[in-house]
PDB file of N, CA, C, O and CB in Angstrom:
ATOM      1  N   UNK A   1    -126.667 172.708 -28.563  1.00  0.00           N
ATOM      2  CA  UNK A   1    -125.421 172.092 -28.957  1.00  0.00           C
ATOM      3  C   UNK A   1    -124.305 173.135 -28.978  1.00  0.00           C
ATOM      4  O   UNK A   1    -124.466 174.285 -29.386  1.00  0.00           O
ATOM      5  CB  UNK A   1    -125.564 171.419 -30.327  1.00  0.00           C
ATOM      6  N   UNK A   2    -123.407 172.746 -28.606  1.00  0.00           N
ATOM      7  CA  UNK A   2    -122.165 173.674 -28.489  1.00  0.00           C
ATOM      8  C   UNK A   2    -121.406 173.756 -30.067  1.00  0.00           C
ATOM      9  O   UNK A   2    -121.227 172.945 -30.975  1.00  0.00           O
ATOM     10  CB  UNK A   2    -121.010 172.963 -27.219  1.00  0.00           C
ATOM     11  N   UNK A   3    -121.149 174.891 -29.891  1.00  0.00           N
ATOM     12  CA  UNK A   3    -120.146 175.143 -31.174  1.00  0.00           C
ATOM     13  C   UNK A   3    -118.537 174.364 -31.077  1.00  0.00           C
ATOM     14  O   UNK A   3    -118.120 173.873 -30.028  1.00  0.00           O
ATOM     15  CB  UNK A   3    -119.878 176.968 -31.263  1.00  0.00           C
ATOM     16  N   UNK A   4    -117.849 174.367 -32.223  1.00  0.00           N
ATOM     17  CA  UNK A   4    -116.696 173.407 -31.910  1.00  0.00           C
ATOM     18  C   UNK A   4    -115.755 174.713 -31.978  1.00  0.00           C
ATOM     19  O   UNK A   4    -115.835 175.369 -33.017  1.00  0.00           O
ATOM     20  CB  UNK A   4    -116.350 171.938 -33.099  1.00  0.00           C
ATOM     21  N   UNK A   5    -114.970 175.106 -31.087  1.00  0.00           N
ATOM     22  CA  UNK A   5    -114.045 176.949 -31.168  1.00  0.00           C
ATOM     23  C   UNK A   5    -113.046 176.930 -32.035  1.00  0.00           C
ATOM     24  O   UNK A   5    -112.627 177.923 -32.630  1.00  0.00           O
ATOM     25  CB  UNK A   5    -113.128 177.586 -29.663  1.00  0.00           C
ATOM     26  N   UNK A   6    -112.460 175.361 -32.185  1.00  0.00           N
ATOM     27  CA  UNK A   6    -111.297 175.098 -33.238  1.00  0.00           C
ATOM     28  C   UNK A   6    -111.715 175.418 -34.055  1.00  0.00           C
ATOM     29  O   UNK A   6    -110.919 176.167 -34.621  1.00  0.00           O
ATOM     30  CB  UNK A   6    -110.732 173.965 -33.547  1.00  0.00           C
ATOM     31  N   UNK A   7    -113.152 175.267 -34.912  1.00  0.00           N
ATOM     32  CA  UNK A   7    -113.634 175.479 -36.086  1.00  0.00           C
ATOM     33  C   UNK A   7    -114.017 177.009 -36.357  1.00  0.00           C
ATOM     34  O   UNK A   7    -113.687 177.626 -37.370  1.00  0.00           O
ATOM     35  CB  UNK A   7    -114.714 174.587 -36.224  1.00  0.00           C
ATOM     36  N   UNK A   8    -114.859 177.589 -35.158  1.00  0.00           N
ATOM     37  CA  UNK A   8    -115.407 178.452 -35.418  1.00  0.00           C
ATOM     38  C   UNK A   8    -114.081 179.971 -35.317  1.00  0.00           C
ATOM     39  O   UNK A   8    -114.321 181.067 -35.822  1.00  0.00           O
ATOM     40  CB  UNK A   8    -116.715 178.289 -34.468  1.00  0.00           C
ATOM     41  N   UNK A   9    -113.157 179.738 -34.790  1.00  0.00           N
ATOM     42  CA  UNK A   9    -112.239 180.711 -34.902  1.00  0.00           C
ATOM     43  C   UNK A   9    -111.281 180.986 -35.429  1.00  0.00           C
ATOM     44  O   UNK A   9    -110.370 181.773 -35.175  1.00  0.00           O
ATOM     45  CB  UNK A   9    -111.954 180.895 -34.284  1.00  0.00           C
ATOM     46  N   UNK A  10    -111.634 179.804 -36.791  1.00  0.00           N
ATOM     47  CA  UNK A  10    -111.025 179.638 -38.512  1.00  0.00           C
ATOM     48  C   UNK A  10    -111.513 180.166 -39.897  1.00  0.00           C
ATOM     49  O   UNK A  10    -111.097 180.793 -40.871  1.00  0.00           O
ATOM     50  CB  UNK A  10    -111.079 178.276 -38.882  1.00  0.00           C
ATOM     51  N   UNK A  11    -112.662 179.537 -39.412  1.00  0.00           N
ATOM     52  CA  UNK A  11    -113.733 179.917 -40.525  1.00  0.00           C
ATOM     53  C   UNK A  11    -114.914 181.414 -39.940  1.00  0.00           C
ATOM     54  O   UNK A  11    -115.040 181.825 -38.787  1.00  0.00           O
ATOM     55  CB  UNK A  11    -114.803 178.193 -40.801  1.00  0.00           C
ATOM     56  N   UNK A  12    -115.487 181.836 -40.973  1.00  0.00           N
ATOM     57  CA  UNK A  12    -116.109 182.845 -41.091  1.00  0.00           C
ATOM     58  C   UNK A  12    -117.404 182.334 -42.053  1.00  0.00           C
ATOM     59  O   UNK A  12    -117.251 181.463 -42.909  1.00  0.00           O
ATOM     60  CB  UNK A  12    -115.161 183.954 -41.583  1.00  0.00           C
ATOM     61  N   UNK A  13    -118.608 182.947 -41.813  1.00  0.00           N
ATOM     62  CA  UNK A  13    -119.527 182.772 -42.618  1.00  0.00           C
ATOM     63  C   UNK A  13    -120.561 183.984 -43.000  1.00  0.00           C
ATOM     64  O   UNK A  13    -121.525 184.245 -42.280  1.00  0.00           O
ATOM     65  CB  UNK A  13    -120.099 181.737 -42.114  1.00  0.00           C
ATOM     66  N   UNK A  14    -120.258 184.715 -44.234  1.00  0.00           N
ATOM     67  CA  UNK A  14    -120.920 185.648 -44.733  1.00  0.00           C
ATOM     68  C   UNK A  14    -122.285 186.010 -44.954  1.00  0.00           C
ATOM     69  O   UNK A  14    -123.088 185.082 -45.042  1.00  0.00           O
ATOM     70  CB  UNK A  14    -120.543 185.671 -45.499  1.00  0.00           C
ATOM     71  N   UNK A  15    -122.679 187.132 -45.057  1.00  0.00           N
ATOM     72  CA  UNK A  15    -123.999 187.473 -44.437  1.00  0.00           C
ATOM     73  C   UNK A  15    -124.581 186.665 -45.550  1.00  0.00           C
ATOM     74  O   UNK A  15    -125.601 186.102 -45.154  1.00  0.00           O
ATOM     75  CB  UNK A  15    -124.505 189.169 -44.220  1.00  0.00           C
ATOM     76  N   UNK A  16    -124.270 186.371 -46.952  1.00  0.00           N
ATOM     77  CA  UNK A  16    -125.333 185.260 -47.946  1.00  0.00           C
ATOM     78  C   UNK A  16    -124.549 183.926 -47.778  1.00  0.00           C
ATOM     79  O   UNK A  16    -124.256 183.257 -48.768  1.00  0.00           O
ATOM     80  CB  UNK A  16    -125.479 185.701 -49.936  1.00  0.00           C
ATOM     81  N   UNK A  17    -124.126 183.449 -46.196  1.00  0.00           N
ATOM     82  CA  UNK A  17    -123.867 181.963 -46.466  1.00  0.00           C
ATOM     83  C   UNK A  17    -122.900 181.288 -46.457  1.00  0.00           C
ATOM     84  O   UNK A  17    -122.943 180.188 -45.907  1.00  0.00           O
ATOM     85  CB  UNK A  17    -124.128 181.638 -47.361  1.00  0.00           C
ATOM     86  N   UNK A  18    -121.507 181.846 -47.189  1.00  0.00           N
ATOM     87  CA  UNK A  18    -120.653 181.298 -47.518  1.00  0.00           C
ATOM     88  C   UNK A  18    -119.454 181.083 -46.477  1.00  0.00           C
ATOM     89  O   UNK A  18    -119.241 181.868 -45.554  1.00  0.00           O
ATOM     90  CB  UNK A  18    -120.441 181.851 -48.545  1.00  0.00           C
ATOM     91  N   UNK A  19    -118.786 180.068 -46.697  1.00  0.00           N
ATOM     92  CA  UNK A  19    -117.679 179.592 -45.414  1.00  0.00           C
ATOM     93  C   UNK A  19    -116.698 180.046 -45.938  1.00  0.00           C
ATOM     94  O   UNK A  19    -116.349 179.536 -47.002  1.00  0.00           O
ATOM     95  CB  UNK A  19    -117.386 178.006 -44.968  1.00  0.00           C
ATOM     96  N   UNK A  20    -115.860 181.235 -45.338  1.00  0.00           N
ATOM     97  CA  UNK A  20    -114.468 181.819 -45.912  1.00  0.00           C
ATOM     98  C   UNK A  20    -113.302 181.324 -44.387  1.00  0.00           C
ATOM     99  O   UNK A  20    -113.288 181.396 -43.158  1.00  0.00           O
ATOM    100  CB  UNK A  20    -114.660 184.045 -46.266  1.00  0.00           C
ATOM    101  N   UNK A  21    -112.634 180.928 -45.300  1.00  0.00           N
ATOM    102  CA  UNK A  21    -111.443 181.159 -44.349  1.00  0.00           C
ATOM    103  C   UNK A  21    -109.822 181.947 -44.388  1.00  0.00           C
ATOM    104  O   UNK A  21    -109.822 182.636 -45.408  1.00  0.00           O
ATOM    105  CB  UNK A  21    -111.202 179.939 -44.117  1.00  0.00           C
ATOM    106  N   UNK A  22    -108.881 182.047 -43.882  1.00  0.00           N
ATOM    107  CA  UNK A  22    -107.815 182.843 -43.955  1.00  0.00           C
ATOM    108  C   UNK A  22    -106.856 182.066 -44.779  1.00  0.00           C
ATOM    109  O   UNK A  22    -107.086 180.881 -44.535  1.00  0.00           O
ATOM    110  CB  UNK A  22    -107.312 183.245 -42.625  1.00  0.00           C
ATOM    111  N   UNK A  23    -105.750 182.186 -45.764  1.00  0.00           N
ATOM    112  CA  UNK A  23    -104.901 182.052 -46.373  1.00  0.00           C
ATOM    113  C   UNK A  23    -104.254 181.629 -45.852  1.00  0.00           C
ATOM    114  O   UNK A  23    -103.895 182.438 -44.997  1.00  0.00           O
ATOM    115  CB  UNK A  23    -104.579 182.692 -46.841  1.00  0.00           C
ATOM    116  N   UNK A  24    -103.420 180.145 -45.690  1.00  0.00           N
ATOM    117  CA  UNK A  24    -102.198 179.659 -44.784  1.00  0.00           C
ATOM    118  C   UNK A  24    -100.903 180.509 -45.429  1.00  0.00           C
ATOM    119  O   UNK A  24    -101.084 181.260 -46.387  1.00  0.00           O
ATOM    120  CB  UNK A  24    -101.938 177.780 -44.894  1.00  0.00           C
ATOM    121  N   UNK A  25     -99.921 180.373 -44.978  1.00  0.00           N
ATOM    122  CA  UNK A  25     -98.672 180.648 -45.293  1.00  0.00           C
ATOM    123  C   UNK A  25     -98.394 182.282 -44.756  1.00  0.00           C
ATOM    124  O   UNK A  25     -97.801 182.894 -45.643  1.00  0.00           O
ATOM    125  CB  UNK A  25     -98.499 180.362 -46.906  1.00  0.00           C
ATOM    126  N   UNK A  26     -98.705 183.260 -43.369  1.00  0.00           N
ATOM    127  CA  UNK A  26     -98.654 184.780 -43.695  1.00  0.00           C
ATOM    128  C   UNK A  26     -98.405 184.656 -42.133  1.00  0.00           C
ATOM    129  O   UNK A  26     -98.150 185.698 -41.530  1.00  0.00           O
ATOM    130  CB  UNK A  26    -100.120 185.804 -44.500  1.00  0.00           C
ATOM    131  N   UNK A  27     -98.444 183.813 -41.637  1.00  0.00           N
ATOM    132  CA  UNK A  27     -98.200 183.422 -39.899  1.00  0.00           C
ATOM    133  C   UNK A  27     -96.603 183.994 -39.679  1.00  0.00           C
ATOM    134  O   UNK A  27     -96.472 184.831 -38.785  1.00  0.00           O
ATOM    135  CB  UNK A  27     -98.295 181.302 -39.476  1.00  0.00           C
ATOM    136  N   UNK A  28     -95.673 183.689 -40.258  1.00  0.00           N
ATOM    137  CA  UNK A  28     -93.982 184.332 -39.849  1.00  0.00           C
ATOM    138  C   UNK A  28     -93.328 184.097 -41.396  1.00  0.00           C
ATOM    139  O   UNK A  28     -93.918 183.879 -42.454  1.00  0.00           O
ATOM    140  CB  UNK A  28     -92.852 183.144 -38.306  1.00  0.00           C
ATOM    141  N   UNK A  29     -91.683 184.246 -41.076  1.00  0.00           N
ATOM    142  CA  UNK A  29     -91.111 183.989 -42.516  1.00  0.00           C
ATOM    143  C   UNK A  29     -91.563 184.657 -43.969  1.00  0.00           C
ATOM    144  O   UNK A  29     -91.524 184.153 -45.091  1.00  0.00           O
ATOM    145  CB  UNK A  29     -91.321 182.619 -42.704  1.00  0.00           C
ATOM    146  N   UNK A  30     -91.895 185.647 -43.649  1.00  0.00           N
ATOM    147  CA  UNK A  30     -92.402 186.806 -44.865  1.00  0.00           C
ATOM    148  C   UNK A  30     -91.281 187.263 -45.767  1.00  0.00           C
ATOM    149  O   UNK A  30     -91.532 188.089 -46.645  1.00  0.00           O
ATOM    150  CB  UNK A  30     -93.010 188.279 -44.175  1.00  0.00           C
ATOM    151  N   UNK A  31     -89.934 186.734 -45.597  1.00  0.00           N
ATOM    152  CA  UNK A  31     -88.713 187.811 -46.056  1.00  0.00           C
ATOM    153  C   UNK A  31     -88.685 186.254 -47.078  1.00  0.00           C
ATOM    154  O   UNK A  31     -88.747 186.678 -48.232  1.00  0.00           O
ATOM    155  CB  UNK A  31     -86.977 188.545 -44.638  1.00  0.00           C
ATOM    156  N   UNK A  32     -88.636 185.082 -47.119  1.00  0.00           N
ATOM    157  CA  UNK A  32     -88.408 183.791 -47.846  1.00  0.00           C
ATOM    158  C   UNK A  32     -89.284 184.072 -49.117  1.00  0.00           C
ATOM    159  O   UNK A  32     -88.860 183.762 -50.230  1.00  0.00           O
ATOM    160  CB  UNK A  32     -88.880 182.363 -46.949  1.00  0.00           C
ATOM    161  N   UNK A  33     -90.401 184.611 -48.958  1.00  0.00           N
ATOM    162  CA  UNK A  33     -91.903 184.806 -49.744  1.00  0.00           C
ATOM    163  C   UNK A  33     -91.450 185.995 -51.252  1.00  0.00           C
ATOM    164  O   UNK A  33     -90.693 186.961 -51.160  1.00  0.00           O
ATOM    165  CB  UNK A  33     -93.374 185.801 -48.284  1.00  0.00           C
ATOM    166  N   UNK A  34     -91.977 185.658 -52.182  1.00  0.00           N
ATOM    167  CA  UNK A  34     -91.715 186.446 -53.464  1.00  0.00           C
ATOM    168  C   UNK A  34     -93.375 187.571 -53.104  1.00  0.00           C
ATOM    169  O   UNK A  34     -94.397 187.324 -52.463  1.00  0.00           O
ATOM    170  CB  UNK A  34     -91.675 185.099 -55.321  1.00  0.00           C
ATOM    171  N   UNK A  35     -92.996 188.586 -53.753  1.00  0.00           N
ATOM    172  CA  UNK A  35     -94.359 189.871 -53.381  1.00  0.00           C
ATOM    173  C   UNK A  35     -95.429 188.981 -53.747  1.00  0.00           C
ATOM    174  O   UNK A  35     -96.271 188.652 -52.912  1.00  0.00           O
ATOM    175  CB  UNK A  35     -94.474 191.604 -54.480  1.00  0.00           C
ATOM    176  N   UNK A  36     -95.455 188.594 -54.859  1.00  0.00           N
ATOM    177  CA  UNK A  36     -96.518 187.820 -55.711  1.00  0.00           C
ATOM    178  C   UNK A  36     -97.038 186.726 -54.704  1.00  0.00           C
ATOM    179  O   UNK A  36     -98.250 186.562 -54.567  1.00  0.00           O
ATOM    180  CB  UNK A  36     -95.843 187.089 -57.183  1.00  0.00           C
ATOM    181  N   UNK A  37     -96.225 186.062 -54.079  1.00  0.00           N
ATOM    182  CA  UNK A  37     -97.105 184.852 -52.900  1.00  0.00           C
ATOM    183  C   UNK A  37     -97.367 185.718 -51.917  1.00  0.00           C
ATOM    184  O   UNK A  37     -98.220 185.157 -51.230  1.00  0.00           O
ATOM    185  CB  UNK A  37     -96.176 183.372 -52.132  1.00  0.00           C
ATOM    186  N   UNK A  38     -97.134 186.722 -51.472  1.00  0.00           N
ATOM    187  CA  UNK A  38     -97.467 187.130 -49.985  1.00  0.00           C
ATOM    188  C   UNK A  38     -99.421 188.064 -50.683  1.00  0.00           C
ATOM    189  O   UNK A  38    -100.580 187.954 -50.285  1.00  0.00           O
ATOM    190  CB  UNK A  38     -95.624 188.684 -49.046  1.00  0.00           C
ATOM    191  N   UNK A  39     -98.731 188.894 -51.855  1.00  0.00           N
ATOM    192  CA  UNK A  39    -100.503 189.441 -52.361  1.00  0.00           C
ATOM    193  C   UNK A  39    -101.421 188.412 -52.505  1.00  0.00           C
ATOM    194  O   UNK A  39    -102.628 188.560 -52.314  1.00  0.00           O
ATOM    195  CB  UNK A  39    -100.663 190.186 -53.925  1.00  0.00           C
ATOM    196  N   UNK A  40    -100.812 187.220 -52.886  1.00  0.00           N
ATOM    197  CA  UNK A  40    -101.768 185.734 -53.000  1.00  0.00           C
ATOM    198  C   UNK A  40    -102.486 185.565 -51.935  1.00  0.00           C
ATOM    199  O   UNK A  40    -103.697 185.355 -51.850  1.00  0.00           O
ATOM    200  CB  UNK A  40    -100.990 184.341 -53.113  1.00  0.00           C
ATOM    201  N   UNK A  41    -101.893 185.638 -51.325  1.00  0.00           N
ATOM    202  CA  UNK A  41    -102.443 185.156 -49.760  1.00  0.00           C
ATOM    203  C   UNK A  41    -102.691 186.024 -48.661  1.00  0.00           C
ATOM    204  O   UNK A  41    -102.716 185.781 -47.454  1.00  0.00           O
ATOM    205  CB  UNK A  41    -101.522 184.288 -49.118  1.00  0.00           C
ATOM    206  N   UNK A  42    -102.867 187.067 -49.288  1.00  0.00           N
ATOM    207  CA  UNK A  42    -103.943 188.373 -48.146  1.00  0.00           C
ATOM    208  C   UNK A  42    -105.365 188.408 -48.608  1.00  0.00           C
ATOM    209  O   UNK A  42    -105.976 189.394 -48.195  1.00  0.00           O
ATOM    210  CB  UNK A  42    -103.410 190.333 -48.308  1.00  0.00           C
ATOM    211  N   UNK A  43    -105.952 187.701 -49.254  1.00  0.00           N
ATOM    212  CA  UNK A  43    -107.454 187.278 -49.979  1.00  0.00           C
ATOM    213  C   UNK A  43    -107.243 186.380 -48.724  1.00  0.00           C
ATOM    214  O   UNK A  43    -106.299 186.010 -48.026  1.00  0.00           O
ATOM    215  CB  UNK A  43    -107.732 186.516 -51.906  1.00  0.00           C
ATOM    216  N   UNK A  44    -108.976 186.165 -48.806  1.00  0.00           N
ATOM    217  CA  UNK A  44    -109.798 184.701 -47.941  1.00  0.00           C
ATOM    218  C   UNK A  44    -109.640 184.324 -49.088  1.00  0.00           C
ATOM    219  O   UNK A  44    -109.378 185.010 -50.076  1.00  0.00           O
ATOM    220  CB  UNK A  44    -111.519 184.542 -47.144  1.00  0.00           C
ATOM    221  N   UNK A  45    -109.882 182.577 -48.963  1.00  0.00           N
ATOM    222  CA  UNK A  45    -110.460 181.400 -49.459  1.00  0.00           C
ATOM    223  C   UNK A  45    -112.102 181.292 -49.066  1.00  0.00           C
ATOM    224  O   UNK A  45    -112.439 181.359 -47.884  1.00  0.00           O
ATOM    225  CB  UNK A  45    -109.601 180.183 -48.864  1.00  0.00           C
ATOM    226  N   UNK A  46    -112.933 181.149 -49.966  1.00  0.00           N
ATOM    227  CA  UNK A  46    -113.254 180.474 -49.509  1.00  0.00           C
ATOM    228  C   UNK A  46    -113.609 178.616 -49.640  1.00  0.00           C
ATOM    229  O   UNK A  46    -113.198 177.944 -50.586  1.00  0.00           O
ATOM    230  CB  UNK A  46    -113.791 181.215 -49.388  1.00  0.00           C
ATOM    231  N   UNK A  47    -114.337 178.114 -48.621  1.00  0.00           N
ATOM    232  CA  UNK A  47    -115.152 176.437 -48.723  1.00  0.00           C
ATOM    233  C   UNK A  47    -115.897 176.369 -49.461  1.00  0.00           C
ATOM    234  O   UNK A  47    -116.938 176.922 -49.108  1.00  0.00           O
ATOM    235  CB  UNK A  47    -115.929 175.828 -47.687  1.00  0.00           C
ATOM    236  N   UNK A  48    -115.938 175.738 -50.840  1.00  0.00           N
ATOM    237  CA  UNK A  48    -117.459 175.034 -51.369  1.00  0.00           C
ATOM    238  C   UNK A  48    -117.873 174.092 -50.984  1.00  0.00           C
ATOM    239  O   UNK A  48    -119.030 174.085 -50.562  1.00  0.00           O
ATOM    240  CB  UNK A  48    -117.652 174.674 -52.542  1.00  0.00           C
ATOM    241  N   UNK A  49    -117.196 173.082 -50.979  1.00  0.00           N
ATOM    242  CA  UNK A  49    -117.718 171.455 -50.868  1.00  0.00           C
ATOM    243  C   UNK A  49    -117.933 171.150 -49.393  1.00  0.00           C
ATOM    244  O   UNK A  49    -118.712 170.422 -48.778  1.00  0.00           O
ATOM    245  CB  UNK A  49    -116.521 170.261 -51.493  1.00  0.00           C
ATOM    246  N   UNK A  50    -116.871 172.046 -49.031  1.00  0.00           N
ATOM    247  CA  UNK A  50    -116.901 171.703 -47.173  1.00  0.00           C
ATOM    248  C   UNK A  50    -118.195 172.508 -46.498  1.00  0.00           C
ATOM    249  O   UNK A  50    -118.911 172.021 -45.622  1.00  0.00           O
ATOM    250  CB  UNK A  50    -115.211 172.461 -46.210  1.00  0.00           C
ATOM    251  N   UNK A  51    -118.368 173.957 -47.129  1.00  0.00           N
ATOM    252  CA  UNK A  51    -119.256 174.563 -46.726  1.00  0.00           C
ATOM    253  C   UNK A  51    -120.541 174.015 -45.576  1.00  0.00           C
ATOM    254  O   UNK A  51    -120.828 174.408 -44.445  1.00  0.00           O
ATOM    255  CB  UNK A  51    -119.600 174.910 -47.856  1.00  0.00           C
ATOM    256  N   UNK A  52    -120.993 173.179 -46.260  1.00  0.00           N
ATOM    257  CA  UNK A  52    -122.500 172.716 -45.861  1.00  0.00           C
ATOM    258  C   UNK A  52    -122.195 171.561 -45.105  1.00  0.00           C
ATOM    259  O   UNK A  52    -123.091 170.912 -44.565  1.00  0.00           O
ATOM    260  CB  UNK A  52    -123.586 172.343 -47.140  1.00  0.00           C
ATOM    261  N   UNK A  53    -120.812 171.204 -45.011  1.00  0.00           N
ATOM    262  CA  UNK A  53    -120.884 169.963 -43.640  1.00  0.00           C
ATOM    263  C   UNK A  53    -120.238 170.961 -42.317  1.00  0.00           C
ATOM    264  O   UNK A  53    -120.359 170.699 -41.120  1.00  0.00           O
ATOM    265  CB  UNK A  53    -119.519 168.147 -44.002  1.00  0.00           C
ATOM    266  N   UNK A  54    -119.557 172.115 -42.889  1.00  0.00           N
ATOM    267  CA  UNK A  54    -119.139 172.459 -41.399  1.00  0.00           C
ATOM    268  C   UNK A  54    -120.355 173.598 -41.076  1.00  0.00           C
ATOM    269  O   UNK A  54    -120.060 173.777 -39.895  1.00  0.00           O
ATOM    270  CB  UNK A  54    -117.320 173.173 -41.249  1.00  0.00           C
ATOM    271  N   UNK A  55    -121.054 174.137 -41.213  1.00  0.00           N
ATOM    272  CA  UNK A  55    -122.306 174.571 -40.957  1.00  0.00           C
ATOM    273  C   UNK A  55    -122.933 173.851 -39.968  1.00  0.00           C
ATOM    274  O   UNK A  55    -123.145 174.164 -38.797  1.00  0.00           O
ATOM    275  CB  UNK A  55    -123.035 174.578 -42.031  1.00  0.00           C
ATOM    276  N   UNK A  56    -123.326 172.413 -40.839  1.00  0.00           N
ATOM    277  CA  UNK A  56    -124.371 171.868 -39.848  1.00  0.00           C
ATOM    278  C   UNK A  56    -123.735 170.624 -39.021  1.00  0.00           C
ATOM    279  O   UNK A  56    -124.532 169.747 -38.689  1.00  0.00           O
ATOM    280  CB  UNK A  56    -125.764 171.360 -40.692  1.00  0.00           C
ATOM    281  N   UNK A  57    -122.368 170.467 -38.658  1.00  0.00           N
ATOM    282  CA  UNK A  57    -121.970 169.684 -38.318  1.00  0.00           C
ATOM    283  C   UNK A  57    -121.359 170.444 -37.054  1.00  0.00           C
ATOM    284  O   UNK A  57    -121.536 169.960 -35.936  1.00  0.00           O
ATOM    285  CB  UNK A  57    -121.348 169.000 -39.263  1.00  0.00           C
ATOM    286  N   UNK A  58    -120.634 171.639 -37.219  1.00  0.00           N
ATOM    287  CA  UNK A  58    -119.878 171.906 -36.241  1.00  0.00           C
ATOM    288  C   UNK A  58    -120.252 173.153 -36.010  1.00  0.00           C
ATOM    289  O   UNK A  58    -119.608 173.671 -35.097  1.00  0.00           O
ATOM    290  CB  UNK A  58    -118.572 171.699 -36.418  1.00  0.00           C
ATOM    291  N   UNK A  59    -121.419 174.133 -36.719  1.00  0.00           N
ATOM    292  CA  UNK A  59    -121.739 175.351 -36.346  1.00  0.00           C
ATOM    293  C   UNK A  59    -123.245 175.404 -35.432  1.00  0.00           C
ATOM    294  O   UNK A  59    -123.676 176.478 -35.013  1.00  0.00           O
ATOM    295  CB  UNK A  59    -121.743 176.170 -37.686  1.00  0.00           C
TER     296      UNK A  59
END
């Protein structure tokens, strides 16, 4: 089965499992942003609930 690339070149999955993905909002427009939202959002997120359907659904 093929992997889905939309998915897989979003998400990340760590060596114990877990589905991380990248922080929206850091794409352009950085000068609008207070310091405090731009440090917010240089962390991953990660998926709990979604975790285990995009695994076995689309990985």
């Amino acid at each position: 089965m093929k992997n889905r690339k939309s998915i897989s070149k979003r998400i990340k999955i760590t060596k114990t499992g877990k589905v991380v993905r990248r922080s929206m909002g850091l794409g352009h427009s950085r000068g609008n942003k207070s310091t405090t939202q731009k440090m917010r959002r240089r962390s991953s997120r990660d998926l709990r609930t979604l975790g285990k359907i995009i695994k076995k659904k689309y990985l």
